[in-house]
C-alpha positions as a printed Julia matrix, in Angstrom:
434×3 Matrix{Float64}:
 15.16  -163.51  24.9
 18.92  -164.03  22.81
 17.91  -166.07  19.61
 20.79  -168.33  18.79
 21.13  -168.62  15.24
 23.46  -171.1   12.55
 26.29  -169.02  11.63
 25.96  -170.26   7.99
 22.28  -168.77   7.45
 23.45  -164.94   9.44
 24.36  -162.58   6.54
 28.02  -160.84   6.41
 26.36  -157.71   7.7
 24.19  -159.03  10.01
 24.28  -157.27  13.56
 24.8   -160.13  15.79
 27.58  -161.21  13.83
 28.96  -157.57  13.28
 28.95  -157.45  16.9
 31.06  -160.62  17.15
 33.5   -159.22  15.12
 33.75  -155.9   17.1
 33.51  -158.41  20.58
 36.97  -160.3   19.24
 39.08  -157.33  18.4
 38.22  -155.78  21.72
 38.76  -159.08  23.42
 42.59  -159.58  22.01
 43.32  -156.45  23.01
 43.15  -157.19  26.48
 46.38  -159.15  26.93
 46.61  -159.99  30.52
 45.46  -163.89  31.16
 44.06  -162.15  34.87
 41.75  -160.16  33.37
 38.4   -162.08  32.23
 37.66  -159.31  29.88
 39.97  -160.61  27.79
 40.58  -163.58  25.2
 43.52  -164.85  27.02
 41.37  -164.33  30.32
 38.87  -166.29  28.9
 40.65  -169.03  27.6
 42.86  -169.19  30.81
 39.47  -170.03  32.9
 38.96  -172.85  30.34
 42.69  -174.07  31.13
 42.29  -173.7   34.64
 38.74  -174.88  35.78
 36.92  -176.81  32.48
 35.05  -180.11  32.8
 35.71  -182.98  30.93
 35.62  -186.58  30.26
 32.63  -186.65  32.97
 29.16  -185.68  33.37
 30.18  -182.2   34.4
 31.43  -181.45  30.63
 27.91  -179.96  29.24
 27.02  -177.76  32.11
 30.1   -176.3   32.79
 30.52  -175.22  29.03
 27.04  -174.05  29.12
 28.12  -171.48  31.98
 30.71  -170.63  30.18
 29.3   -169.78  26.84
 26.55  -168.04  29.0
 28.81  -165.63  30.43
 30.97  -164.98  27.48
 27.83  -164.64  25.62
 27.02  -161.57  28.25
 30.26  -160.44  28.07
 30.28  -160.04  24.01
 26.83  -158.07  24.36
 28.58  -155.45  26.82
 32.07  -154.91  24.79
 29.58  -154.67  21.03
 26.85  -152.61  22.7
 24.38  -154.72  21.61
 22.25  -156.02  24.38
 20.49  -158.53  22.56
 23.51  -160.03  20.96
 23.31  -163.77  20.92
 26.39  -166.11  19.8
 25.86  -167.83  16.87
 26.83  -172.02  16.74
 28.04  -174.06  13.67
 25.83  -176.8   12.92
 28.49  -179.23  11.65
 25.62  -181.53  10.41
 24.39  -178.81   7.39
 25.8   -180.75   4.63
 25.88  -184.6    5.22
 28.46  -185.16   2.3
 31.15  -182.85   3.9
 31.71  -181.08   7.39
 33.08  -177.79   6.38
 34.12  -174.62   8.87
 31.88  -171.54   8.44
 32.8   -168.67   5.34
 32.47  -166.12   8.24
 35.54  -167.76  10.25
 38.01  -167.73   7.17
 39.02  -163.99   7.53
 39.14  -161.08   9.53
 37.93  -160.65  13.22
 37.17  -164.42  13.41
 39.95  -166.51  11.96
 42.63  -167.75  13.28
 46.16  -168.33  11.69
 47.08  -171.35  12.79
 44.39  -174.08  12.11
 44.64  -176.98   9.92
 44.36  -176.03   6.6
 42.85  -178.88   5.95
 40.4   -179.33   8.44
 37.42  -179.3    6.45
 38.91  -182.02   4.34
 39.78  -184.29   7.5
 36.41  -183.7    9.2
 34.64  -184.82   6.04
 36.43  -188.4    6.0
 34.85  -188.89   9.26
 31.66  -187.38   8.45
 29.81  -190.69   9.21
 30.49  -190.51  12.68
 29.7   -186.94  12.76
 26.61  -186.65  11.02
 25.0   -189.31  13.69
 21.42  -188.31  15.36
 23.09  -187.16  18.2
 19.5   -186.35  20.74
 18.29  -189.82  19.78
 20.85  -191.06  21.89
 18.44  -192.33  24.61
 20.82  -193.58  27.75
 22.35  -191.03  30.18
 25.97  -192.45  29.73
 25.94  -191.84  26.04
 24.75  -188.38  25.77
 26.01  -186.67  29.56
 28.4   -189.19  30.62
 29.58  -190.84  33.72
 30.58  -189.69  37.26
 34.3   -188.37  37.38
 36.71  -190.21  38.89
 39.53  -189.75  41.69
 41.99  -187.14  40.18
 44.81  -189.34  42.0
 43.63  -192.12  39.67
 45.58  -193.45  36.3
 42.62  -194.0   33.99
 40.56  -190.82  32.84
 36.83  -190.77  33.57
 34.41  -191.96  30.74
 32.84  -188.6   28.89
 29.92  -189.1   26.25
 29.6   -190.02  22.68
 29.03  -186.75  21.9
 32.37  -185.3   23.66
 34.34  -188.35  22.08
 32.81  -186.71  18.62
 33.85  -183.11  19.95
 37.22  -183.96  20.92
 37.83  -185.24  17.46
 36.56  -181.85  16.02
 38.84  -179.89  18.44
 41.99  -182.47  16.89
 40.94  -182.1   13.23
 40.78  -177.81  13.63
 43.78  -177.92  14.87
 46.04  -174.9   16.11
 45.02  -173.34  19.72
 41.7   -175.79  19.08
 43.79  -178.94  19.63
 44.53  -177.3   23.67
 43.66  -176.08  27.3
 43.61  -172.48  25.52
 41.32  -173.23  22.55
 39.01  -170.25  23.39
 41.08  -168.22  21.52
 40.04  -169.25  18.37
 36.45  -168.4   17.5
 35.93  -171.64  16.32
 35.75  -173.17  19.98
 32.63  -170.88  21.01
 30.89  -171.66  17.46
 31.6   -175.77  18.13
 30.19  -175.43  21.87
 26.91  -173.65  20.94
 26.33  -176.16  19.14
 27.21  -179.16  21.61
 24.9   -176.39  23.84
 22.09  -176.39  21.23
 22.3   -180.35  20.87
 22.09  -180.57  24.46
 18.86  -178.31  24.46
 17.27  -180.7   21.62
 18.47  -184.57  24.2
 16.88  -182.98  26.8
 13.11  -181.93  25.44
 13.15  -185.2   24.12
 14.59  -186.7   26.64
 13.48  -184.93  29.65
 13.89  -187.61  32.59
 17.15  -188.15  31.24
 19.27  -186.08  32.74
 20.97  -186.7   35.97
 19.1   -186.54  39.08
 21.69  -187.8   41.25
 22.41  -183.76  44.08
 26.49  -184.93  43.4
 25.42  -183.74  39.32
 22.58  -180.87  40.18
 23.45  -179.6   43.05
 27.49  -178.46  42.55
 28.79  -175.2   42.28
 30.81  -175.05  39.2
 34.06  -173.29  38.75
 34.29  -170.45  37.8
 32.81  -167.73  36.06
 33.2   -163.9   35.3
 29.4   -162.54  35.25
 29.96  -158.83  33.5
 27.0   -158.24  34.67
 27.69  -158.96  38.46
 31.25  -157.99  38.07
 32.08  -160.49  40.22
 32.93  -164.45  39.83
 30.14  -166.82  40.42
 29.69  -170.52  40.76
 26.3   -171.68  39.44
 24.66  -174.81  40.51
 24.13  -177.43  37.58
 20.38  -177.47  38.31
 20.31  -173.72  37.52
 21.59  -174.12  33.87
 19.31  -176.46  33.08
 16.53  -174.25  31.39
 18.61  -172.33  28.57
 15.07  -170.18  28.87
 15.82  -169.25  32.63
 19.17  -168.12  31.25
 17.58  -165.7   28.87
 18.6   -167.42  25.54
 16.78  -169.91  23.29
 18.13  -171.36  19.55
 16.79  -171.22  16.37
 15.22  -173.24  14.46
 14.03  -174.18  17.81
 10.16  -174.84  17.04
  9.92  -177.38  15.15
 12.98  -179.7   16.12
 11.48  -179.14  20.1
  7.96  -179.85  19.16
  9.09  -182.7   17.59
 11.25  -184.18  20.06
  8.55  -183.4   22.85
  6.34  -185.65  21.08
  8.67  -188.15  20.59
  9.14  -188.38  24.45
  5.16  -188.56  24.79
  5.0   -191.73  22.45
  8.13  -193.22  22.9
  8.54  -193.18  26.05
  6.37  -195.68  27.56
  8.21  -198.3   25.78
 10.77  -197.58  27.76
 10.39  -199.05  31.34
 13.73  -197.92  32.6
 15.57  -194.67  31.5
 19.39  -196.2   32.57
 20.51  -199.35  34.1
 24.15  -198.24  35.07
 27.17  -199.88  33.89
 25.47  -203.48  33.23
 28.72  -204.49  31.59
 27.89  -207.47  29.88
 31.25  -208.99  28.66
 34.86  -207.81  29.06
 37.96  -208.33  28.5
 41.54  -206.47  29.44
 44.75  -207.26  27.36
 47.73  -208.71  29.11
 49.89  -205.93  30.26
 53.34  -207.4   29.0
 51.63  -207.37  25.29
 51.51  -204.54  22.59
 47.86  -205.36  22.32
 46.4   -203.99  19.07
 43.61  -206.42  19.72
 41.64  -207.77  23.05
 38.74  -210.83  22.4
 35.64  -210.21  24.47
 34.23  -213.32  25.35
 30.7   -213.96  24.14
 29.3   -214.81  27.57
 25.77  -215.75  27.95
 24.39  -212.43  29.44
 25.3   -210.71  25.99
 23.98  -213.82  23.96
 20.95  -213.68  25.62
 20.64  -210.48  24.66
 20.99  -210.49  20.99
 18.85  -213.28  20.96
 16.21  -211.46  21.88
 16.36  -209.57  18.33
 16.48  -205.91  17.57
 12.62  -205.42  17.39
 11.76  -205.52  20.76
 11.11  -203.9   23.83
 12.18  -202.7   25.52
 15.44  -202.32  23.03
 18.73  -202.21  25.27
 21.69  -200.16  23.84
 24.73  -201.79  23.1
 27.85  -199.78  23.73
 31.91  -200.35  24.06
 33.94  -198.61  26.9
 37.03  -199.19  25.31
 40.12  -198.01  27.01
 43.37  -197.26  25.59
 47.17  -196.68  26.88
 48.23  -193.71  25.26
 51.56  -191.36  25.45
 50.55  -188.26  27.51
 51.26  -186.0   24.78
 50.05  -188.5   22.46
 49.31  -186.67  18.74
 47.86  -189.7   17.57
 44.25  -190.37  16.51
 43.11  -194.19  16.96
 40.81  -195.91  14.85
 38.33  -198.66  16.57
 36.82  -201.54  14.98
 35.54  -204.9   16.01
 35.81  -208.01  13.7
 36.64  -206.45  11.21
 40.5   -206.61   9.55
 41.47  -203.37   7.75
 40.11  -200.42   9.42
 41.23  -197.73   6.79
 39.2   -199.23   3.96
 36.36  -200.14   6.73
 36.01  -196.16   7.27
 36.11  -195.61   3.74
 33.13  -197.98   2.97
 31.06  -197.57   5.55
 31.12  -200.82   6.94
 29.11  -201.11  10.17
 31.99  -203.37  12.11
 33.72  -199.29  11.84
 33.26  -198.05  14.97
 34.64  -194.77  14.76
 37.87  -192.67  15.92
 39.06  -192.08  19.61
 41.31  -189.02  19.99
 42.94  -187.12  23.14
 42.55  -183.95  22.82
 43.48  -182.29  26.48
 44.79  -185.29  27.61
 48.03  -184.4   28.7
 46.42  -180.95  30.44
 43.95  -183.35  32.08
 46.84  -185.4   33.29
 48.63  -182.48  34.57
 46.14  -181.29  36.52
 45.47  -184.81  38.11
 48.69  -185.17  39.5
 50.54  -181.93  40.27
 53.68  -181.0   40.43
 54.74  -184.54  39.48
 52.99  -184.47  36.02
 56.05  -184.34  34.48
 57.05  -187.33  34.69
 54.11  -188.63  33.9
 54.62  -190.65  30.47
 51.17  -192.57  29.64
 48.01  -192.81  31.34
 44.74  -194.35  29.85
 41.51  -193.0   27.95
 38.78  -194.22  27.96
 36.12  -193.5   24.8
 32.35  -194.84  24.1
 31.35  -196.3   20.98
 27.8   -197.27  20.23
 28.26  -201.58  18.83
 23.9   -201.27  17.84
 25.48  -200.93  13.78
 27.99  -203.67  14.49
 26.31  -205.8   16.43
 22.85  -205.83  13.85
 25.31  -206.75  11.38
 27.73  -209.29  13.32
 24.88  -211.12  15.14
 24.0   -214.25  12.81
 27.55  -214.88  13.57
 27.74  -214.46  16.98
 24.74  -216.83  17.58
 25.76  -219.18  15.31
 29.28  -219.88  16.64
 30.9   -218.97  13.53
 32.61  -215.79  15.29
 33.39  -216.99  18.43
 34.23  -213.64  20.54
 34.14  -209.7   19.65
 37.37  -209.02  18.71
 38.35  -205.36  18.93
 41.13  -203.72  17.21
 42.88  -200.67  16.2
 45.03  -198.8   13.74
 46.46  -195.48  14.79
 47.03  -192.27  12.61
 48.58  -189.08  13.16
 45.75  -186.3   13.27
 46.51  -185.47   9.32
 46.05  -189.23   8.47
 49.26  -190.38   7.81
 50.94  -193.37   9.43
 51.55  -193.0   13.6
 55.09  -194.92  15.09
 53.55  -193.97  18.47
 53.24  -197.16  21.2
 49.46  -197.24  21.67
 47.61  -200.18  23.2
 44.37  -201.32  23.76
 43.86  -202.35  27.67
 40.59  -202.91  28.01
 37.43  -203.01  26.79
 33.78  -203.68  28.42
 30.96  -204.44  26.42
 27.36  -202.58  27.94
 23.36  -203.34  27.4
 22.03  -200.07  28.28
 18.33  -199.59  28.55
């Protein structure tokens, strides 16, 4: 069994992470993007075939980081080698890359130089309890979408959070070729390893639905094969079955087991899909930097029924923005609340948290063809959990003294200065999830 272990606890000399090192160079000097022993192989099956914004996103990495994983372990003769992941949550008063990616074999010249600086501002959206998040949508995501289709498919919480990661790294992170910086394969052990943790404590959780289980993904290299394969979803389900298991794995499973066993019959349904409760879309002709959501009775009846019962629903915002395709913008979401900036900086619940695009204009490529080019804005949609907000907004609400949800934004450029791009708000639907 490959033990998975946090890259900050290996030491410099340790073999797994010796035989990392020895993995890259060998992988860069493959240079042909054909060849899937190679970096720029590897990173050209991520451009061509990855899954995103849809419930596809954590299995199809998975696979990937399987076989890459196997791939490593051949070129460092080390059969046991298992990849390490960077636990981004280590330190909950800054996010901060690993030592053993700032030189040699696994850095990478052109990330942010900052990165660890910009990750930390948003380090209270990043440091959230990512397998408590108890509804399907919010932790897998929803079904894809139409490629033909103008708005993007809605992805998770946790792959908003990752694509905001991938923006703040910066470099060949912020692209369809980010798996040539080690950095990617770190960050997606990790989402992997996060994954593991959801679904032990969350084991009914995942979809059963044969569209989600029973697909052959695209498309792998198996060194071991030496041939491309197509797993179903339902075989990566186990990361046991697959011969690999993370560490510290013990504890935080036997824990979340036994959450499941008391928790869970408080819970009489697992999901109640899309019960949009509210919505509200912005009038088209308008640069809307705010939409008002109606506080219609199915949501007030809701929050009257307090935060301390059960079962508790899940509140959540599917908010959907008109973007630039090759937007470099980062948006900043809030609802009632006035200046966002100094709402991130305090902590203030109404703070939703930061939407960001990265692969969006790859995505939108892809989706329409030869014609992408003239492509100039599609939408995004991103999920933000309202439980914070709406705890602290809902004397308010019930009392009449707010009279709607109103949701606004202020957009950035990824280093935090001030954006002049034309971004909009065009939607947003407010969900009870139980």
């Amino acid at each position: 069994m490959r033990v998975r272990r946090d890259i900050e606890t290996m030491a410099d000399d340790d073999p797994d992470l010796c035989a990392l090192r020895l993995a890259f160079d060998k992988l860069r000097a493959v240079e042909d993007e054909q060849d899937p022993r190679g970096l720029l192989g590897q990173a050209t099956i991520h451009a061509r075939y990855c899954a995103h914004n849809n419930w596809y996103f954590l299995p199809w990495h998975r696979a990937f980081l399987n076989h890459f994983e196997q791939l490593c372990a051949r070129l460092s003769g080390r059969p046991t080698f298992a990849l390490p992941y960077w636990n981004w949550q280590r330190d909950a008063e800054r996010v901060a890359l690993p030592d053993a990616v700032s030189g040699g074999a696994l850095s990478y010249a052109n990330r942010n130089p900052h990165a660890a600086a910009d990750l930390s501002v948003d380090r209270r959206q990043l440091m959230r309890d990512y397998p408590a998040l108890d509804t399907q949508l919010a932790f897998v995501g929803g079904r894809p979408i139409p490629l033909d289709q103008r708005t993007a498919a809605i992805g998770s919480v946790l792959e908003g959070d990752h694509r905001l990661i991938h923006d703040r790294i910066g470099g060949a992170m912020i692209g369809p070729y980010a798996p040539k910086d080690p950095m990617f394969w770190l960050l997606h052990a990790n989402l992997d390893r996060l994954w593991d943790l959801w679904s032990a404590r969350h084991p009914r959780l995942n979809p059963s639905d044969s569209t989600w289980t029973e697909l052959p993904l695209a498309a792998f290299w198996s060194v071991e094969a030496q041939e491309w394969v197509r797993p179903r979803v339902a075989s990566l389900l186990d990361t046991r079955a697959l011969g690999y298991a993370y560490e510290p794995s013990g504890a935080e499973r036997s824990a979340a087991i036994s959450y499941d066993r008391d928790e869970r019959a408080k819970i009489r349904t697992p999901l109640v899909t899309n019960p949009t409760v509210s919505s509200a879309s912005a009038d088209k002709a308008a640069a809307a930097a705010a939409v008002r959501v109606p506080l219609e009775s199915p949501l007030l009846l809701a929050l009257g029924r307090g935060f301390d019962t059960q079962p508790q629903p899940r509140y959540f915002a599917r908010i959907t923005l008109d973007v630039p395709v090759d937007t470099r913008s980062v948006v900043l979401l809030g609802v009632n609340c006035k200046d966002l900036r100094a709402a991130r900086r305090d902590d203030d619940p109404r703070y939703l948290g930061v939407a960001s695009f990265f692969m969006l204009a790859h995505e939108a490529h892809q989706a329409h063809g030869a014609g992408a080019n003239g492509i100039a804005r599609v939408e995004s949609s991103s999920l933000f959990s309202l439980d914070r907000a709406l705890r602290h907004l809902a004397p308010a609400l019930l009392t009449g003294e707010h009279p709607a949800l109103e949701f606004s934004m202020h957009v950035q450029t990824v280093d935090g200065r001030e954006s002049a791009e034309r971004i909009r708000i065009s939607a947003v639907q407010v969900q009870a999830l139980l």
